[in-house]
C-alpha positions as CSV (number, residue, x, y, z in Angstrom):
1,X,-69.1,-48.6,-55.9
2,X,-69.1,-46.6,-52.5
3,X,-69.2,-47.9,-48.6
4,X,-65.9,-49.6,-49.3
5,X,-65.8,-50.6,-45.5
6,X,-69.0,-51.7,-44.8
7,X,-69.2,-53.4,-48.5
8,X,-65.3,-55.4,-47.6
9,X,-66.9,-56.7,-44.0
10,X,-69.8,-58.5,-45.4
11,X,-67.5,-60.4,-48.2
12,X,-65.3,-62.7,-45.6
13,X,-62.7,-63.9,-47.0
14,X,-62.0,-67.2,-47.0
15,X,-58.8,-68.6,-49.3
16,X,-56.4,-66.2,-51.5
17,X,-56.8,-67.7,-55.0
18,X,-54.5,-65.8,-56.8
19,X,-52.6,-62.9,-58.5
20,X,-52.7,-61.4,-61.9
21,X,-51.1,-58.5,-63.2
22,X,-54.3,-56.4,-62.1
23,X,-55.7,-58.2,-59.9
24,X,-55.7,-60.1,-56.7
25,X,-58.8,-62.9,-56.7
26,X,-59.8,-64.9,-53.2
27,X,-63.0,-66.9,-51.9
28,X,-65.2,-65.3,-50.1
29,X,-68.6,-66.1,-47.8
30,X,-71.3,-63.4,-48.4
31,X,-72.5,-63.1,-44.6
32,X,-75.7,-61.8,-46.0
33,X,-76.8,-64.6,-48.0
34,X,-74.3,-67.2,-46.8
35,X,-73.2,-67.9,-50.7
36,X,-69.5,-68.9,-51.5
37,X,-68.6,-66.2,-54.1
38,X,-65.0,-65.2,-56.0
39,X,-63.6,-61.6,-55.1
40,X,-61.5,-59.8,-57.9
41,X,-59.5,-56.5,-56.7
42,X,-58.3,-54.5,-59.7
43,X,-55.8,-51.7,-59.2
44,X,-57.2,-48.6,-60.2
45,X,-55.1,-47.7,-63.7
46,X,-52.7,-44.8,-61.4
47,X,-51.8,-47.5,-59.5
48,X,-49.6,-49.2,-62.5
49,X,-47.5,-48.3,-65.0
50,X,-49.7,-49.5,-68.6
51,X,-47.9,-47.1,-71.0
52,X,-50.6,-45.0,-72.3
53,X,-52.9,-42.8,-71.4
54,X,-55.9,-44.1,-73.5
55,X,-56.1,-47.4,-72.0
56,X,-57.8,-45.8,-68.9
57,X,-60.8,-44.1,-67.9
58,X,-61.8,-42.6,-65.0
59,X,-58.9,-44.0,-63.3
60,X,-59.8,-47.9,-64.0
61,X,-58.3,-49.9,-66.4
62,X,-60.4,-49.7,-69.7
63,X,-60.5,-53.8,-69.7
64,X,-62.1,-53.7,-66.1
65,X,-64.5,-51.2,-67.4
66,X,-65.9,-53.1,-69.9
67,X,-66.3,-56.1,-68.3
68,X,-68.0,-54.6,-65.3
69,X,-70.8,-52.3,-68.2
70,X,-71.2,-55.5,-69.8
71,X,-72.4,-57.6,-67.4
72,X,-74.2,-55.5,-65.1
73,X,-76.7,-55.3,-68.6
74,X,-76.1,-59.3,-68.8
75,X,-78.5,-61.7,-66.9
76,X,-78.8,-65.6,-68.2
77,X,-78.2,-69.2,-66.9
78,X,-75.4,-69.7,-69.0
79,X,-73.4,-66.3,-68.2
80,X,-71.3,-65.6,-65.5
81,X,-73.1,-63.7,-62.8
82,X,-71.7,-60.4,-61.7
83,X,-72.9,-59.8,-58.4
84,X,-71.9,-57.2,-56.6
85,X,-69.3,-54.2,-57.5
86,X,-67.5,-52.0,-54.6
87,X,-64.7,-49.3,-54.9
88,X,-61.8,-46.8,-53.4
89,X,-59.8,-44.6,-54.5
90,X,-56.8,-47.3,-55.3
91,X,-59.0,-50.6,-56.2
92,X,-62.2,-51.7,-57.4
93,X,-63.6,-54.9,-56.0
94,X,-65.9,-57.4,-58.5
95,X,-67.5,-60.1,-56.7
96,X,-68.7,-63.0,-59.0
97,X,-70.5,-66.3,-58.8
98,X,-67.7,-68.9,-57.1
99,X,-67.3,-71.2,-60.3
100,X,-65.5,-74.8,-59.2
101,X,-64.1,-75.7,-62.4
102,X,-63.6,-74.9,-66.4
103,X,-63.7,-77.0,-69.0
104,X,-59.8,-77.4,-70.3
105,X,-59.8,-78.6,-66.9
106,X,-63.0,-81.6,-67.8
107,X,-61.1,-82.0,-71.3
108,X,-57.7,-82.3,-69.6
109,X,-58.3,-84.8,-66.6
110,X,-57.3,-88.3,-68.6
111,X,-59.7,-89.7,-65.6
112,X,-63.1,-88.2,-67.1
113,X,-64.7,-90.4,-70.4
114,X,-66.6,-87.7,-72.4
115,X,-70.0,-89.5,-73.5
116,X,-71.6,-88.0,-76.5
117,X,-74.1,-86.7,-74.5
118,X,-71.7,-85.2,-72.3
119,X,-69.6,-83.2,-74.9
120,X,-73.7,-81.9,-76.5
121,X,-74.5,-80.9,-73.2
122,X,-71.5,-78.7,-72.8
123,X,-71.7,-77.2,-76.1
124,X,-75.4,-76.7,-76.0
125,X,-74.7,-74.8,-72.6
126,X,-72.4,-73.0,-74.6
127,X,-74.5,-72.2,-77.7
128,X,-77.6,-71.2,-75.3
129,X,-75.2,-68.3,-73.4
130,X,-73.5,-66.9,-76.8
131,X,-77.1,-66.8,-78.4
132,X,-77.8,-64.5,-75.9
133,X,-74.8,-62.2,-76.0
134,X,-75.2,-62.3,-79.7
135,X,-78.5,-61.1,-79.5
136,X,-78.3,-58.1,-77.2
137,X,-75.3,-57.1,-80.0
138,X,-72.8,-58.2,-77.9
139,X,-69.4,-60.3,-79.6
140,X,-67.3,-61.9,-76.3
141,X,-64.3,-62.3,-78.8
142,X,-62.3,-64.9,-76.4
143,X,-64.3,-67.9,-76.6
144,X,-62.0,-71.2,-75.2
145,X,-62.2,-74.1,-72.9
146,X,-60.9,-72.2,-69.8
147,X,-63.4,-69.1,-70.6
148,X,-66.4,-71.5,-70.0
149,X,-66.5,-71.7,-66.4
150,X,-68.6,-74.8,-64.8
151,X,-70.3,-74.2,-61.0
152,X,-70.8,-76.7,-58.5
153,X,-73.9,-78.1,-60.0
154,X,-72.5,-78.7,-63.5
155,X,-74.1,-75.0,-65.1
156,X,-71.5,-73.9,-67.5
157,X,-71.6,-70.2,-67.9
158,X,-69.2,-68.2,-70.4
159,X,-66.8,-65.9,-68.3
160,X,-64.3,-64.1,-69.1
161,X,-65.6,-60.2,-71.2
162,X,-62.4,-58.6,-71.3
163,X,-62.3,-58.6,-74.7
164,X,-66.5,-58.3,-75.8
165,X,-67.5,-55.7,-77.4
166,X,-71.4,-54.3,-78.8
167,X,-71.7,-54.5,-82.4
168,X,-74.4,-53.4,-84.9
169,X,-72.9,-50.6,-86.7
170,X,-72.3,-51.9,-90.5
171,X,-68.9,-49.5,-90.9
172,X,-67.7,-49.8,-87.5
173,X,-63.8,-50.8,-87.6
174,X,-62.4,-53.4,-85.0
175,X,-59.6,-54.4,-84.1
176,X,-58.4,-58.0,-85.1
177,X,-55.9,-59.0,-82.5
178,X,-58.4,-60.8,-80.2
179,X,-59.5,-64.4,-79.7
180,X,-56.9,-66.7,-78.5
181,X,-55.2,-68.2,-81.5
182,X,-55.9,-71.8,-81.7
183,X,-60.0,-70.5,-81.5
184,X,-59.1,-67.7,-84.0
185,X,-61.5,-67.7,-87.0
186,X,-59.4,-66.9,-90.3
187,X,-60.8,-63.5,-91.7
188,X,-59.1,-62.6,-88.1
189,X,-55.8,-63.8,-89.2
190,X,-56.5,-62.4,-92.1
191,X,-56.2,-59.0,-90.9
192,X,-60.4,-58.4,-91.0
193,X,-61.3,-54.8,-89.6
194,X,-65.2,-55.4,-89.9
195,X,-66.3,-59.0,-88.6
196,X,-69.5,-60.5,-86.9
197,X,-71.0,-63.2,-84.4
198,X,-69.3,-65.8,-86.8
199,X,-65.7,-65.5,-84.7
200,X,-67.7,-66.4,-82.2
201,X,-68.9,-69.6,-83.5
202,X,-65.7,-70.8,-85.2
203,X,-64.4,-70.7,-82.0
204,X,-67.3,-72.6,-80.7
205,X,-66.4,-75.0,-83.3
206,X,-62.9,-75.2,-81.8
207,X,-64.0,-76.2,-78.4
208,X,-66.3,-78.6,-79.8
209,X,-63.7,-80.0,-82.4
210,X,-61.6,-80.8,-78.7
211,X,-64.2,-81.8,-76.7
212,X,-64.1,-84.8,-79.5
213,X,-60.0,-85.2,-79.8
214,X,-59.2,-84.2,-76.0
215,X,-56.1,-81.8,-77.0
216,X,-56.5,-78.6,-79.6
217,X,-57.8,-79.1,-82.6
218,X,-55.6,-76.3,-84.4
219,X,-52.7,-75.5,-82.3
220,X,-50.4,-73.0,-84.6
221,X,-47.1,-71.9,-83.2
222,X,-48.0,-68.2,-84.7
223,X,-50.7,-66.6,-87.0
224,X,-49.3,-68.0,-90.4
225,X,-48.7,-71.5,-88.8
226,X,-52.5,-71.5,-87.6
227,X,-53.5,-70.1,-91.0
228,X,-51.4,-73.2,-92.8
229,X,-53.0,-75.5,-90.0
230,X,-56.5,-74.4,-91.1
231,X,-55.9,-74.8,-95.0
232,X,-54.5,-77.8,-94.2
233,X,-57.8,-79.4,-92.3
234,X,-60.5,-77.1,-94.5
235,X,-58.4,-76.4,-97.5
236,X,-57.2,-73.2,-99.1
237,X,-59.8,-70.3,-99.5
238,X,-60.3,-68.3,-102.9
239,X,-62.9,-65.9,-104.4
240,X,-64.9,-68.8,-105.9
241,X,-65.1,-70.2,-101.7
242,X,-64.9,-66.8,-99.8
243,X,-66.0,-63.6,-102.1
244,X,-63.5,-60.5,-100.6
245,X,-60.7,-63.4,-98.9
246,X,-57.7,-61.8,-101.0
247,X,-58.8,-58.2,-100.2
248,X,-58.5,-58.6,-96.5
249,X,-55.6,-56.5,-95.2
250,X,-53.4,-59.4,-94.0
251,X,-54.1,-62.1,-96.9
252,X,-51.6,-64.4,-97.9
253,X,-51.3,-66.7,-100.2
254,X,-51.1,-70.4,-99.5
255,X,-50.0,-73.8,-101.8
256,X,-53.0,-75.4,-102.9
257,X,-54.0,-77.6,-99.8
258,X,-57.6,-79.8,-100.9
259,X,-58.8,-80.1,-97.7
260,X,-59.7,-82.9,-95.3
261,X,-63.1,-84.2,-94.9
262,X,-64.1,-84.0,-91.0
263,X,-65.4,-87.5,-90.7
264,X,-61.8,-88.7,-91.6
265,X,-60.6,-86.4,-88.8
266,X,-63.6,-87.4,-86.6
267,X,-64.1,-90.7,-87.3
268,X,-66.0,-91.6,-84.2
269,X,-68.5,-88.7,-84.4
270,X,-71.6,-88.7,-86.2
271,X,-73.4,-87.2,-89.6
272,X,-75.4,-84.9,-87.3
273,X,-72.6,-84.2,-85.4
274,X,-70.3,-83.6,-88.2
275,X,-73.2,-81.7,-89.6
276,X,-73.0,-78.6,-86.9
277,X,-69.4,-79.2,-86.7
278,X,-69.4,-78.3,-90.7
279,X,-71.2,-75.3,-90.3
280,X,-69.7,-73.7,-87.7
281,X,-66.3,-74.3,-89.0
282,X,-66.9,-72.6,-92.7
283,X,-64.2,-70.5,-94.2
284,X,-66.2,-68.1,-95.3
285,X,-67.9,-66.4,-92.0
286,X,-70.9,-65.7,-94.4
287,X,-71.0,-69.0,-94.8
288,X,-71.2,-70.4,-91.0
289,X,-74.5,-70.6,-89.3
290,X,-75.6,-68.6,-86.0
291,X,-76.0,-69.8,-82.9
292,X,-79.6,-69.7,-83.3
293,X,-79.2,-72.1,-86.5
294,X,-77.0,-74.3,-84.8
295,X,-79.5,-74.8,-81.7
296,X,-81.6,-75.9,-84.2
297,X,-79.9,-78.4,-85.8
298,X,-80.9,-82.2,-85.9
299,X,-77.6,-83.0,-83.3
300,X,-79.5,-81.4,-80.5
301,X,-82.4,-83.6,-80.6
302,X,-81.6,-86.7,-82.2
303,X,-80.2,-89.2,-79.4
304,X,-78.4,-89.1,-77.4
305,X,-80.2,-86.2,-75.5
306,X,-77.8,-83.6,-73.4
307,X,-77.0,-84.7,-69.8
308,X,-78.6,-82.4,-67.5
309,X,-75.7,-80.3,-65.8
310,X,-75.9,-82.0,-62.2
311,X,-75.2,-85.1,-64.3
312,X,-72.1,-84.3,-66.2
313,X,-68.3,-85.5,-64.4
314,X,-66.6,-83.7,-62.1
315,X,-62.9,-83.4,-62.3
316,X,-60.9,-84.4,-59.8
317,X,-60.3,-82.2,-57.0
318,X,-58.0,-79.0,-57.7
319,X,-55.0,-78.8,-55.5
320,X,-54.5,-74.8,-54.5
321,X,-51.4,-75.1,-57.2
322,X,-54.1,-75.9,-59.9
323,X,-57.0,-73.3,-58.9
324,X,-53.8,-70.3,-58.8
325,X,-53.1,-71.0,-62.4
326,X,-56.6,-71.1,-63.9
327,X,-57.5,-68.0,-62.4
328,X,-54.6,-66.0,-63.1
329,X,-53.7,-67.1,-66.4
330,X,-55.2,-64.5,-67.9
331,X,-55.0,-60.5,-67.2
332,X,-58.7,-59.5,-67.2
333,X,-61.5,-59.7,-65.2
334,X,-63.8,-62.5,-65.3
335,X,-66.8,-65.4,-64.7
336,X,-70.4,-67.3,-65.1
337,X,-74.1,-68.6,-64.3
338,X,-77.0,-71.6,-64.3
339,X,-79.7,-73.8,-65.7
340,X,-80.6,-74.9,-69.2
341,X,-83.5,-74.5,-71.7
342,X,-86.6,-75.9,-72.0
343,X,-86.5,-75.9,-75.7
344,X,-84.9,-79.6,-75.6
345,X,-85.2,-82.8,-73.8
346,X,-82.5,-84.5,-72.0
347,X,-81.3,-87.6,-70.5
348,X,-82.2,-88.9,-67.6
C-alpha cells in the first residue's frame, strides 16, 4: 500500500466512471501488462464525517477494510479479482478486474431472449463462485443481479464484499440488516442474530426466480411487505414447517396464506428446474440445500447443457450515463473473475 507515485503512474487513466459517497472509480490501462482494469479511490475514514468512531480502523473505512482482507485470501474464476492495492495518507486506491457488464443489466435489456441454457449458465457461474466463498467460511450477504458482475468474455464473477463476513463460530451473533431486501431470506426479516450459508442461497434463488420472470420476483415496499409477499408465494411458516420461526426476535404473525405452487408461478420452467428452485427457496433455512447440493442437482446436467460464457448475449452497449449508475449505486467497494468447471458439460 506504499510507492503511491510510482504505483498511480503505471495505472493510466483512461475514463472517469463515477462517484460514490467514498469513492471515485475510473478505467484504467495497466502499462505493465497492458490490461484494461477498474480503479476505486476510497477516502481514508478522517477524510469524512461517518458519525462514529467504531466504523473505522486504522484510518480506512471498516467496509473498505474488509473488502480489501477478503479478497486478497480469495482467488477463483467466478470471483472478482482484486489486483492490486496502493495507498496515502488521504486515499487508498483498489484496482480490480475491468468487468463490462452485470446481470440486472442482461435481465433488463428487453433486446436479449434468455434461453434456458442461458439463465443455467449464469446461475451455475453463480453457484460455482458462492460454493467457494462458502467453503473458506466466508457468507457475501449481498447477493443480487447487479453484484454478479460479467467480463468481456461472458465470466460472471460475484463482486461486491462489502457486507461478507467469515463464519464458523456456532454462538457467534450477526447482525441482520444485510442483503438487499427483495433477496432477503426470511429468518433475516425475522430478526435472526445467528444465520448460515442458506441467506446466501435464498438469494440465489431470487436471481434465479428473475432470470425466469425478467423483473423481481419479491419486490416488498418494506420488511413486513416482503415478509407478506413471501407467505404469499411460499405460504405462512409455523413450528410444524420451521422449528424456532416464532422465537426469532422480529417474528410476526401472519393470516393464514396456503401458498402457491411454483410451477403455477413458473409455468414455462421445468420439474428439474422447479426442483433447485424449491430447494433453494425453503422457509426453513435448515431446510434449503447448499450450494454444493444444488451443483449437484439433475438441472445441471439434464439438457439443455450451460452455454459456455463466450457464448452467452451481450447487452447493448452502455452509454457513459448507464456505466455512472451501475457503479455508483452502491457505497462500498467492489468486483469479479473467469472460467467455468470441468465438473459439467456444456453446449456447444
Amino acid at each position: 500500500m506504499f510507492f503511491e507515485d510510482r504505483k498511480q503512474k503505471r495505472y493510466e487513466k483512461l475514463d472517469f466512471l463515477g462517484e460514490g459517497q467514498f469513492a471515485t472509480v475510473y478505467k484504467a490501462r495497466d502499462t505493465k501488462t497492458g490490461n484494461i482494469v477498474a480503479v476505486k479511490k476510497v477516502t481514508l475514514i478522517f477524510q469524512i464525517k461517518l458519525g462514529t468512531r467504531t466504523e473505522a480502523k486504522d484510518g480506512i473505512n471498516r467496509t473498505a477494510l474488509r473488502e480489501i482482507k477478503l479478497l486478497q485470501e480469495l482467488k477463483h474464476d467466478n470471483i472478482i479479482g482484486l489486483l492490486d492495492v496502493y495507498g496515502h495518507r488521504s486515499n487508498v486506491s483498489l484496482v480490480f478486474d475491468f468487468m463490462d457488464t452485470d446481470l440486472e443489466v442482461v435481465i433488463k435489456d428487453t433486446n436479449i431472449v434468455l434461453t434456458p441454457a442461458h439463465i443455467k449458465s449464469y446461475i451455475l457461474m453463480t453457484l460455482q463462485g458462492l460454493e467457494y466463498l462458502h467453503m473458506n467460511w466466508i457468507l457475501h450477504r449481498d447477493i443480487k443481479p447487479n453484484n454478479l458482475l460479467i467480463d468481456e468474455n461472458g465470466v460472471l464473477k460475484i463482486g461486491d464484499f462489502g457486507l461478507a463476513k467469515q463464519f464458523g463460530s456456532p454462538t457467534r451473533i450477526y447482525t441482520h440488516q444485510v442483503v438487499t431486501r427483495w433477496y432477503r431470506a426470511p429468518e433475516l426479516l425475522f430478526g435472526a442474530r445467528m444465520y448460515g450459508t442458506g441467506v446466501d442461497v435464498w438469494a440465489v434463488g431470487c436471481v434465479l426466480a428473475e432470470l425466469l420472470l425478467r423483473v423481481p420476483f419479491l419486490p416488498g415496499d418494506n420488511d413486513l411487505d416482503q415478509l407478506s409477499k413471501i407467505t404469499q408465494a411460499f405460504g405462512t411458516p409455523d413450528e410444524k414447517k420451521w422449528p424456532g420461526v416464532t422465537k426469532l426476535p422480529d417474528y410476526v404473525t401472519f393470516k393464514y396464506q396456503p401458498g402457491t405452487a411454483l410451477k403455477d408461478i413458473f409455468t414455462a420452467a421445468t420439474d428439474d428446474l422447479l426442483e433447485v428452485l424449491g430447494k433453494m427457496l425453503q422457509l426453513n433455512p435448515l431446510a434449503r440445500c447448499t450450494c454444493t447440493q444444488a451443483l449437484q442437482m439433475v438441472y445441471f446436467s439434464n439438457k439443455p447443457y450451460p452455454t459456455t460464457p463466450h457464448a452467452l448475449p451481450r447487452p447493448r452497449s452502455e452509454t457513459q450515463t448507464d456505466l455512472q449508475k451501475r457503479l455508483t449505486s452502491g457505497k462500498r467497494i467492489s468486483d469479479s473473475l473467469s472460467s467455468m468447471s470441468k465438473r459439467l458439460r456444456f453446449d456447444k
